[in-house]
VOBA-1610 file (N, C-alpha, C; in pm, whole numbers, padded with zeros to 5 digits, always signed):
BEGIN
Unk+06771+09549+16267Unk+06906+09562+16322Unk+06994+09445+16277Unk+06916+09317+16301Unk+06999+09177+16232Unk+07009+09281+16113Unk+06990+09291+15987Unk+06984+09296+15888Unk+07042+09406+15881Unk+07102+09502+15926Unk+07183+09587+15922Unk+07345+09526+15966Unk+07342+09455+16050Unk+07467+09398+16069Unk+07533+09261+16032Unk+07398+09180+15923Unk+07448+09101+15827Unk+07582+09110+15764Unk+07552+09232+15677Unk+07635+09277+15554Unk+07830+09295+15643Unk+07783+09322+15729Unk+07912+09411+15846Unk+07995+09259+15873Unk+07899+09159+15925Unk+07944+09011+15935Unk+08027+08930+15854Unk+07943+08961+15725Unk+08022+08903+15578Unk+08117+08927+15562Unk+08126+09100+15556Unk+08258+09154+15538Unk+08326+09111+15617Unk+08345+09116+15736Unk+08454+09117+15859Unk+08476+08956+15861Unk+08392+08848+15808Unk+08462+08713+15771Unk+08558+08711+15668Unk+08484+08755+15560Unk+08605+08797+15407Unk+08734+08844+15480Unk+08713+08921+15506Unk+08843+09005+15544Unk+08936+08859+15650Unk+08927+08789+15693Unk+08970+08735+15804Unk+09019+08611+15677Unk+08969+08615+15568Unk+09041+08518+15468Unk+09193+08570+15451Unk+09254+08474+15444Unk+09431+08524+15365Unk+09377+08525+15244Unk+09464+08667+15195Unk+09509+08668+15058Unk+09556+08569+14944Unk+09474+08575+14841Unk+09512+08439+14761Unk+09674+08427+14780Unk+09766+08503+14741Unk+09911+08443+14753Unk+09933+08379+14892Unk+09914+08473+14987Unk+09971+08448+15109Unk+09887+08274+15121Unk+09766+08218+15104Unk+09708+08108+15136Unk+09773+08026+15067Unk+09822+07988+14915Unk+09893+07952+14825Unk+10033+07919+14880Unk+10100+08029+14945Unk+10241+08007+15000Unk+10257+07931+15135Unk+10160+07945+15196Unk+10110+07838+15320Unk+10081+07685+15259Unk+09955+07706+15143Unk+09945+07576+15160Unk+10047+07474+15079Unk+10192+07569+15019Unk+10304+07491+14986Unk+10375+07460+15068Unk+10351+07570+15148Unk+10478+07505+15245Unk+10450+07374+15379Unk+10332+07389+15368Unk+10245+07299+15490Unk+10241+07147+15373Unk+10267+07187+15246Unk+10284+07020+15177Unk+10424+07006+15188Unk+10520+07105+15169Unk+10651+07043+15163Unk+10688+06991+15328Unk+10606+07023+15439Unk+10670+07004+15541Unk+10584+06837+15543Unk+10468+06823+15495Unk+10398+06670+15557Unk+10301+06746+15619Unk+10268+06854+15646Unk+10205+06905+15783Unk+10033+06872+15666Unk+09997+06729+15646Unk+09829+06745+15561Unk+09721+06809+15628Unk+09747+06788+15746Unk+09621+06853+15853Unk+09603+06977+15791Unk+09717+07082+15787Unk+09665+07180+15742Unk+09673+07260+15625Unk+09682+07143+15533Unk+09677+07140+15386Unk+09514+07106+15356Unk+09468+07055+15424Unk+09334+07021+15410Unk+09266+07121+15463Unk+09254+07201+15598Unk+09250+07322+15616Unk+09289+07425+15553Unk+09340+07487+15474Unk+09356+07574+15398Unk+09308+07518+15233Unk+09267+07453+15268Unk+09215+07410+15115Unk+09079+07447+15138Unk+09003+07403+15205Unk+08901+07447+15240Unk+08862+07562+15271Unk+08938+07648+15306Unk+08893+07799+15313Unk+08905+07838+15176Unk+09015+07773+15113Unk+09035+07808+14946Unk+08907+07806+14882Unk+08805+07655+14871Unk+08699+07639+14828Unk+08602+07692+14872Unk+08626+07774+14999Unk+08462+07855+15033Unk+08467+07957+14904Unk+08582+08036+14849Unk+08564+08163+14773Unk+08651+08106+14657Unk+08669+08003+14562Unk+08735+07957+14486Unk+08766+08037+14361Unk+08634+08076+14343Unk+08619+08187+14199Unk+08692+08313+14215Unk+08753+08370+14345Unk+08767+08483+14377Unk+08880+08470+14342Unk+08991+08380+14317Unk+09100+08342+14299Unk+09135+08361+14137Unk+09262+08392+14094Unk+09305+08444+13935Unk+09298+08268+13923Unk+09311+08238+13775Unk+09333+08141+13704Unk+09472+08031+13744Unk+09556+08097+13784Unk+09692+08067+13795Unk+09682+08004+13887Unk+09633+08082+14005Unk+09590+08028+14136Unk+09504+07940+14204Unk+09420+07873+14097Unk+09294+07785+14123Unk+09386+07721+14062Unk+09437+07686+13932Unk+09516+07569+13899Unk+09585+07558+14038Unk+09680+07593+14101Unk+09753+07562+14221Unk+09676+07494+14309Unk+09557+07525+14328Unk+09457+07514+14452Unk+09415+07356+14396Unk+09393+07371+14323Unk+09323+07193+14239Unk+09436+07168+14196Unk+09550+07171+14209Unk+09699+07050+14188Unk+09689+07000+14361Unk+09715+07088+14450Unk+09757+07037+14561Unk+09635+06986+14651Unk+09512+06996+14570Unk+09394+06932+14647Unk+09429+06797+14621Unk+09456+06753+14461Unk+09466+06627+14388Unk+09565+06549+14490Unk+09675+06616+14514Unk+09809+06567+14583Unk+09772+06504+14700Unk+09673+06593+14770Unk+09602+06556+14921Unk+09543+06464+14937Unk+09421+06465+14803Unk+09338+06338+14753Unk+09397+06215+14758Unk+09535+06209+14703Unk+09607+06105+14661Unk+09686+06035+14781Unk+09697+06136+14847Unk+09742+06105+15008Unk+09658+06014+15087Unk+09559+06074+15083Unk+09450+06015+15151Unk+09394+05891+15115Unk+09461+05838+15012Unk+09410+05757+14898Unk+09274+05767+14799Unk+09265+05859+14786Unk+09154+05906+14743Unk+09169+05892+14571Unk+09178+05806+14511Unk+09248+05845+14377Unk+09139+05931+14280Unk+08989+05901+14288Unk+08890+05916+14246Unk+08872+06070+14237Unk+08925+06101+14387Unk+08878+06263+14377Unk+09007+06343+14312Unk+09112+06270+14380Unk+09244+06314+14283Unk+09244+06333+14182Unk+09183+06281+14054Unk+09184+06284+13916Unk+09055+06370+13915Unk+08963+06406+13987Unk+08860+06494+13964Unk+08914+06645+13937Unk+09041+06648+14038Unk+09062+06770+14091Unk+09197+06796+14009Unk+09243+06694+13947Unk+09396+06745+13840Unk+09262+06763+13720Unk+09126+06692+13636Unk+09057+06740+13563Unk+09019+06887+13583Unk+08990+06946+13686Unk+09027+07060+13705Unk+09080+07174+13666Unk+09212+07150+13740Unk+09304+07224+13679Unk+09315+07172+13517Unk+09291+07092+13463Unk+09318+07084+13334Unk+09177+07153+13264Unk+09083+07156+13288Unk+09018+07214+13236Unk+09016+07428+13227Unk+09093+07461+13357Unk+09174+07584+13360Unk+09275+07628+13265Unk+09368+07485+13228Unk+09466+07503+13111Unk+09492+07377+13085Unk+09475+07332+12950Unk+09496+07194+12940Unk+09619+07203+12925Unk+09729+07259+12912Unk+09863+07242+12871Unk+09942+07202+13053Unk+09850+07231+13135Unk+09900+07191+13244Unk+09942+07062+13316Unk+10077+07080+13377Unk+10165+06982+13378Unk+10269+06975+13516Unk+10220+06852+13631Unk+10288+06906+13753Unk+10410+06912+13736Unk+10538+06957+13786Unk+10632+06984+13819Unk+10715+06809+13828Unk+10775+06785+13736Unk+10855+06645+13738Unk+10935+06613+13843Unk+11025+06712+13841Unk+11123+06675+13958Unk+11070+06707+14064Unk+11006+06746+14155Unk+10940+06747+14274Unk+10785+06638+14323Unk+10761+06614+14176Unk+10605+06508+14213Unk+10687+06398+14236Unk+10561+06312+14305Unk+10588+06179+14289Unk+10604+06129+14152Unk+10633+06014+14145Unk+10611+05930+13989Unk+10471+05843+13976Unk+10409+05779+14135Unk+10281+05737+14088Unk+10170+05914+14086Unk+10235+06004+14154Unk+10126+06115+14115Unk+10118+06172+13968Unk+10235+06147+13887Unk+10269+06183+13744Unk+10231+06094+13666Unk+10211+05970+13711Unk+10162+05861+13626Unk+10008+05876+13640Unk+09947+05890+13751Unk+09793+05928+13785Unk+09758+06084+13682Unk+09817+06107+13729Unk+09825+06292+13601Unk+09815+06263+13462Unk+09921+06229+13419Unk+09886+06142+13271Unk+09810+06055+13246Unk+09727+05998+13361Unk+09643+05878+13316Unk+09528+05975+13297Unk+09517+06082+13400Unk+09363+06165+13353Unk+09390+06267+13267Unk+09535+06304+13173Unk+09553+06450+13125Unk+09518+06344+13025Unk+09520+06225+12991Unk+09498+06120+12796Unk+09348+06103+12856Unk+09298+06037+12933Unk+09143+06072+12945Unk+09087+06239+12914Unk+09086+06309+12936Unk+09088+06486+12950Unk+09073+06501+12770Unk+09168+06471+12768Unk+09193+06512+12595Unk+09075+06388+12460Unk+09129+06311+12470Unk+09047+06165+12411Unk+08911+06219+12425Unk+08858+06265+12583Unk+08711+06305+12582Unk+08661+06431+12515Unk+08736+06542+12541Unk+08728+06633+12478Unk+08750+06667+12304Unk+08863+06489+12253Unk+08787+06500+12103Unk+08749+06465+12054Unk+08711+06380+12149Unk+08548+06272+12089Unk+08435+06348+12108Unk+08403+06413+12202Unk+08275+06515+12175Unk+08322+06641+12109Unk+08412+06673+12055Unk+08439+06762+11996Unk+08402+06739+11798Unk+08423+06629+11814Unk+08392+06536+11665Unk+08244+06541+11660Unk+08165+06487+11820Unk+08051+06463+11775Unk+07943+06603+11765Unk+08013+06655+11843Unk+07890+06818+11834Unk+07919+06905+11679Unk+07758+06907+11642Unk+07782+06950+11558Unk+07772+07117+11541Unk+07894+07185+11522Unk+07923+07310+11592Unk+07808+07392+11429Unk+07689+07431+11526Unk+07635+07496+11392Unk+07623+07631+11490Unk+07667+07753+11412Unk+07629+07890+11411Unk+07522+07916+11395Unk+07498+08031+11497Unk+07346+08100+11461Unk+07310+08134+11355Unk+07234+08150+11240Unk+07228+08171+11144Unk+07264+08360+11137Unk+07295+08405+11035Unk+07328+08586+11064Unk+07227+08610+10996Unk+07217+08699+11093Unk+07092+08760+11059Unk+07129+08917+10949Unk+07038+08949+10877Unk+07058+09046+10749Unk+07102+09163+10810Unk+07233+09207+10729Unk+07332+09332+10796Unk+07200+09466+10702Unk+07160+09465+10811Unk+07037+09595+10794Unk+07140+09700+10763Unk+07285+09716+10918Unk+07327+09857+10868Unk+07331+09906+10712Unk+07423+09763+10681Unk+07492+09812+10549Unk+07404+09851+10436Unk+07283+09799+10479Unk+07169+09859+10379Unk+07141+10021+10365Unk+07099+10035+10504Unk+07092+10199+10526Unk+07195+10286+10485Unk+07330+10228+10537Unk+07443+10347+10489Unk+07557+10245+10504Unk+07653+10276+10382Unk+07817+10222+10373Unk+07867+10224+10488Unk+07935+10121+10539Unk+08053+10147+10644Unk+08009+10116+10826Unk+07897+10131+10802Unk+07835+10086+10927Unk+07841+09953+10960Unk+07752+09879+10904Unk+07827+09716+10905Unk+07953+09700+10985Unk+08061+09755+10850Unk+08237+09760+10899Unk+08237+09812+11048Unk+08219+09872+11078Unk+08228+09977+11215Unk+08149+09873+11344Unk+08041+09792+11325Unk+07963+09725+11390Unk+08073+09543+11425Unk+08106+09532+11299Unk+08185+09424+11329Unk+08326+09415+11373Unk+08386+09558+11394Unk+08502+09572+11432Unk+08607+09622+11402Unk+08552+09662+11245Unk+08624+09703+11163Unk+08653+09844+11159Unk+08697+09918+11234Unk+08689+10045+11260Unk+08768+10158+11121Unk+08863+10154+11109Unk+08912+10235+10998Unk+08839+10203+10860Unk+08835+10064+10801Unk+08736+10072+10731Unk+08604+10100+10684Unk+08548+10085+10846Unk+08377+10161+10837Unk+08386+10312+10850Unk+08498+10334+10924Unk+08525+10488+10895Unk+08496+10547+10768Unk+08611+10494+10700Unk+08637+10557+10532Unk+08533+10530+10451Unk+08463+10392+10448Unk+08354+10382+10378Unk+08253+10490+10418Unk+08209+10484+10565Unk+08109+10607+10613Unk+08144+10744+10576Unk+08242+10817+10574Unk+08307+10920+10535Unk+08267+10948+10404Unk+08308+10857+10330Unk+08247+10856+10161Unk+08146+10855+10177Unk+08039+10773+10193Unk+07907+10796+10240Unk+07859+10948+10265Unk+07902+11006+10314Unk+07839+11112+10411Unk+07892+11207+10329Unk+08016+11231+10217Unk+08042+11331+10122Unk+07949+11299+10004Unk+07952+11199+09985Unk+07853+11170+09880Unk+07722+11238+09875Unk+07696+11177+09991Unk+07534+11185+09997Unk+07517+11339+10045Unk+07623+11423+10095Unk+07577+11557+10160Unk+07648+11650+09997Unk+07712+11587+09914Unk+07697+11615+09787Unk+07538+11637+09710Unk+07516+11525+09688Unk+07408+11501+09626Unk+07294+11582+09649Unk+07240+11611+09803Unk+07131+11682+09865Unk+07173+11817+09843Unk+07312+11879+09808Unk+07345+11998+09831Unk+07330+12039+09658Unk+07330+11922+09544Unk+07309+11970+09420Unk+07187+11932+09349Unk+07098+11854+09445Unk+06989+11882+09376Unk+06917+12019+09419Unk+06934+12051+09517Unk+06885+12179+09607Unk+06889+12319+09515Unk+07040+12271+09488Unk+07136+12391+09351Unk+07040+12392+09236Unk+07045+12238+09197Unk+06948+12271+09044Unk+06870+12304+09015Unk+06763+12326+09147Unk+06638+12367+09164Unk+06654+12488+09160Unk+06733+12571+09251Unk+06736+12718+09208Unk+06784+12776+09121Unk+06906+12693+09053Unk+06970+12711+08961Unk+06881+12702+08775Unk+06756+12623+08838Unk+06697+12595+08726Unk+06587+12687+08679Unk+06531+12750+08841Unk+06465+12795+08828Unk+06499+12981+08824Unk+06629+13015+08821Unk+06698+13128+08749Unk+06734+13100+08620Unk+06746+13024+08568Unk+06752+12992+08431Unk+06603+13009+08357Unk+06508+12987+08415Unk+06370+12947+08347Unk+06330+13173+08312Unk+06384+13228+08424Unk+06328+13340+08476Unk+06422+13461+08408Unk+06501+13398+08354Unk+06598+13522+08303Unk+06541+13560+08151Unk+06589+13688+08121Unk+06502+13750+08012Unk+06600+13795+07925Unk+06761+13839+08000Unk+06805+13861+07841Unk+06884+13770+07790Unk+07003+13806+07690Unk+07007+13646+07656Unk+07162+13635+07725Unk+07232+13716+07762Unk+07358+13686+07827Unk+07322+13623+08000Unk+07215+13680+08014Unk+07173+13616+08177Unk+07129+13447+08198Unk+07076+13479+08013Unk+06968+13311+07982Unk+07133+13206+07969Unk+07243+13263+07923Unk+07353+13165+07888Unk+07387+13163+08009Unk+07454+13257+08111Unk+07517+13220+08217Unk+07450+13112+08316Unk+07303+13180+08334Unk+07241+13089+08430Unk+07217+12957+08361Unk+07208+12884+08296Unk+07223+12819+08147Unk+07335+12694+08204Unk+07404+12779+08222Unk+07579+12734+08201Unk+07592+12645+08361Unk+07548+12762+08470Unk+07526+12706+08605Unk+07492+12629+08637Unk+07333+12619+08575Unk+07203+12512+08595Unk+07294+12410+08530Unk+07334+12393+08429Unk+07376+12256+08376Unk+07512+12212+08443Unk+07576+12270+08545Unk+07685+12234+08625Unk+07658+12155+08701Unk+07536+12249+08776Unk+07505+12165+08877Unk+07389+12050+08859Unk+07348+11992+08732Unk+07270+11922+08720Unk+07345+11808+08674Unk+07459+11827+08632Unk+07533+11702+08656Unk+07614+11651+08737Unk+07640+11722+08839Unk+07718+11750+08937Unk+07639+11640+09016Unk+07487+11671+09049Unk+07424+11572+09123Unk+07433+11392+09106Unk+07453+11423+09004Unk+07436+11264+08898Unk+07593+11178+08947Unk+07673+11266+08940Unk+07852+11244+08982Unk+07831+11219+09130Unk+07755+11297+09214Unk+07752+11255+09381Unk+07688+11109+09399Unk+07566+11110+09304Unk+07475+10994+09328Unk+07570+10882+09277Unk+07657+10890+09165Unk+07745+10784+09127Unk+07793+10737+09217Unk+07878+10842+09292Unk+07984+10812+09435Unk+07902+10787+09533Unk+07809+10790+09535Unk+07725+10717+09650Unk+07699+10574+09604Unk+07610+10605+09511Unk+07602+10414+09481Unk+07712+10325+09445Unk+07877+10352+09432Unk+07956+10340+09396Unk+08014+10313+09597Unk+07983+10401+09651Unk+08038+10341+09780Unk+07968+10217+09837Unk+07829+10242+09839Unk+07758+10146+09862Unk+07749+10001+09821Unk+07765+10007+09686Unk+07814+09827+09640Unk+07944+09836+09707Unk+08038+09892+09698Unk+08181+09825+09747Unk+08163+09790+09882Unk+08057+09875+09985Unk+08028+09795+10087Unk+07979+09691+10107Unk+07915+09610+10011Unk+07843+09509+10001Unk+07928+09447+09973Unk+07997+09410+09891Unk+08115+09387+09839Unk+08209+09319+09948Unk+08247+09483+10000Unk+08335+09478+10130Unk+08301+09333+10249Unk+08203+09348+10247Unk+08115+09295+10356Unk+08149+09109+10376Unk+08143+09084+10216Unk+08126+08960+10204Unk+08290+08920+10135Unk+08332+08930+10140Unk+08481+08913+10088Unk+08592+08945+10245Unk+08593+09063+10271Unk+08680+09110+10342Unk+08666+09104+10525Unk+08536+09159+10480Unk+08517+09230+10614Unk+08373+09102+10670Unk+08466+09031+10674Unk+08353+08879+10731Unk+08343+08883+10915Unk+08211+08883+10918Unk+08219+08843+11105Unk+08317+08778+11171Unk+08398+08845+11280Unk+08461+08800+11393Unk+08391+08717+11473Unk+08410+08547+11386Unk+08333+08447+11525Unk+08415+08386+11601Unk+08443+08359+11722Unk+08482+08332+11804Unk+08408+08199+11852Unk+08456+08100+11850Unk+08401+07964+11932Unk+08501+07924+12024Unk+08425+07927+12168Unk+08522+07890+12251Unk+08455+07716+12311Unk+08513+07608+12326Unk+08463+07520+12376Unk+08504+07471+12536Unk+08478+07417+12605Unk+08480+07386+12706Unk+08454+07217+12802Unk+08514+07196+12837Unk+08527+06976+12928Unk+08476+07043+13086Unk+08379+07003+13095Unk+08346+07007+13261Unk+08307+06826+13282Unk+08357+06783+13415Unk+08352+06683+13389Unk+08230+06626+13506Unk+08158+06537+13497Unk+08061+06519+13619Unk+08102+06377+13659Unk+07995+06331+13742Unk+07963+06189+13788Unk+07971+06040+13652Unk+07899+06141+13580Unk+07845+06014+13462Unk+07948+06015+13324Unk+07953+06214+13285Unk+08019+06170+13156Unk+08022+06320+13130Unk+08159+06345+13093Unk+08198+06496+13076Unk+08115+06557+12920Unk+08099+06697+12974Unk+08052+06768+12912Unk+08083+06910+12862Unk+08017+06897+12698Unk+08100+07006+12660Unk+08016+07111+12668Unk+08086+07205+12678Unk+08000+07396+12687Unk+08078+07459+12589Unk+07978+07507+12477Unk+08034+07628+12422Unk+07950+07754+12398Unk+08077+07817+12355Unk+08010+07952+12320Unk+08019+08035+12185Unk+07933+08130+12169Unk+07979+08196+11976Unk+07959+08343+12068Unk+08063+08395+11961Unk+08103+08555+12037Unk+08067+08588+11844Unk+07988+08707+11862Unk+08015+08756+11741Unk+08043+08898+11733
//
């Protein structure tokens, strides 16, 4: 029964949270009035569910924690909590005409720390890629590769060719075989020329598909390494701790 009315509990606390705006518009207006008591209170309900909050809105939440910090004299946690928000958007920048000037001077003292750290370990990591591993598709069939890395209209058209080609090719060797083997079987001599005439259509006919096949196929290879190069994505990242900020990255391929 506990355990049936856990889940019912959770919910019905969640729910009793304000809405990120509505908490946001409180906890501005409870700073513009002086009222810190419950700037510190609503900050704290902020940080029980912090993540639940858009981007925009956690920067807000870690500016006016910093502000509180700084109130309190806290300068230490203040600059923890504008690192923060700067690590949300480094281009972030409090509001001039409404901050203080020692809170803007504290801001800039950690937004040139923030940056300096982030490109000094940015210098020192040495950003090595996974090695790529062998594009199997493009082995098997043209255009796949393209289609796998993103390349959609191009793996199209290459695959397309592919697939006329090759449903060429299977459809004239098939031909020459019967075609060859009515040629072998005919007895008079106007039947021996026509079928003759056929058989040798389609026996080169095959040779022209197989061209356009192996002819699509290098240009995919081709394609591959010239044009149609992996979409890598490196995203890096400043989290900052106790001892000495740290970088996180990632490879999207």
């Amino acid at each position: 029964m506990c355990l049936l009315l856990f889940p019912l509990l959770m919910n019905a606390q969640e729910n009793k949270l304000p809405q990120s705006s509505e908490l946001i518009s409180q906890l501005i207006e409870a700073y513009n009035k002086f009222d810190y008591d419950k700037c510190r209170q609503l900050l704290n309900i902020a940080f029980q569910s912090i993540d639940r909050y858009p981007a925009e809105e956690r920067k807000t939440i870690y500016q006016y924690a910093a502000f509180i910090a700084f109130e309190n004299g806290n300068t230490t946690l203040a600059e923890n909590h504008f690192w923060q928000a700067l690590e949300i958007d480094p281009t972030f920048s409090p509001d001039p005409v409404t901050t203080s000037p020692k809170l803007l001077v504290l801001f800039q003292k950690t937004k040139i720390a923030f940056l300096q750290e982030l490109n000094t370990r940015l210098q020192r990591v040495q950003l090595k890629a996974p090695r790529k591993a062998v594009a199997w598709r493009s082995i098997l069939f043209p255009g796949w590769e393209q289609w796998h890395r993103g390349y959609k209209t191009r793996g199209a058209v290459l695959a397309s060719a592919g697939i006329i080609s090759l449903s060429g090719l299977v459809y004239s060797v098939y031909q020459t075989r019967h075609k060859k083997a009515d040629y072998r079987n005919a007895t008079s001599p106007d039947k021996i020329t026509t079928y003759y005439e056929t058989y040798n259509r389609s026996y080169q006919r095959q040779f022209y598909f197989g061209y356009a096949l192996v002819a699509s196929w290098l240009f995919s290879q081709l394609d591959l390494q010239i044009w149609s190069q992996p979409r890598t994505v490196v995203r890096a990242g400043l989290l900052k701790h106790d001892h000495s900020p740290l970088i996180t990255l990632e490879w999207h391929f």
